[in-house]
C-alpha positions in Angstrom: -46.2 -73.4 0.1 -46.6 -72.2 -3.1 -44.2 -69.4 -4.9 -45.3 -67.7 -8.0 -43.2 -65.2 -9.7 -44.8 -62.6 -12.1 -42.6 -61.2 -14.5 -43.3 -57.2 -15.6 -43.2 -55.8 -18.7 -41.3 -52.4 -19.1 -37.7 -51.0 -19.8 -36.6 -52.8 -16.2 -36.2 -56.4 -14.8 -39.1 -56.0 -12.4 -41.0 -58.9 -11.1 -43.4 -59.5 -7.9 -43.2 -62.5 -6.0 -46.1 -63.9 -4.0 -46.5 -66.7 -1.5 -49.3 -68.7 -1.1 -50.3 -71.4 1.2 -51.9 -74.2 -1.4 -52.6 -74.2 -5.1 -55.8 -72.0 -5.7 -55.2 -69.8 -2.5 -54.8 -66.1 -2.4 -51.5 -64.6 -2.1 -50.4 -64.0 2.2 -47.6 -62.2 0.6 -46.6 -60.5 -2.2 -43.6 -58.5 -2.2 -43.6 -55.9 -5.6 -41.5 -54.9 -8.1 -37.9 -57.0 -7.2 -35.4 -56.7 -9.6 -32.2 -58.9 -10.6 -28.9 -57.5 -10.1 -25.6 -58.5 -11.2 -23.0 -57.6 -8.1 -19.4 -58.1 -7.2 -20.3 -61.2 -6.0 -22.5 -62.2 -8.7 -26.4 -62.1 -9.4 -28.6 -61.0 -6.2 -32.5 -60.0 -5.7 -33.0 -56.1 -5.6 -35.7 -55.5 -3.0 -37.9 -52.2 -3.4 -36.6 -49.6 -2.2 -36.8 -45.6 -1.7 -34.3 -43.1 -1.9 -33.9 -40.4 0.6 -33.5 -37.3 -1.3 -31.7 -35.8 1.3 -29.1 -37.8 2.1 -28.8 -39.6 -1.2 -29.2 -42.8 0.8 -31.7 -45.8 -0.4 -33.7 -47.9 1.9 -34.9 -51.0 1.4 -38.8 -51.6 2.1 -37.8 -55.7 2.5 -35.1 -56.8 4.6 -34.0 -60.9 3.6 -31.6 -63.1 5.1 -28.6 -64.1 2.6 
């Protein structure tokens, strides 16, 4: 398996990461516009996620194991 990151140019940390199954194969996946996060427990991947204007909660659109 191949994993490529693409970093994003703008005023955010964003970056897309896509997995591939060789070297010169399209993308099966690509999840967009992660960001790095610095937390209580230290630095984590930001998923993309939504806000719920109504409830002021956010929901992730990728769920990851630890």
């Amino acid at each position: 398996m191949i994993i490529e990151i693409e970093h994003l140019d703008g005023p955010y940390d964003k970056f897309n990461v896509s997995l591939h199954t060789a070297a010169g194969k399209d993308a099966f996946l690509t999840i967009r516009s992660c960001r790095m996060m610095n937390g209580k427990s230290g630095p984590f991947v930001s998923w993309p996620a939504t806000k719920n204007e109504k409830t002021d909660k956010w929901w992730n659109h990728v769920i990851s194991s630890k």
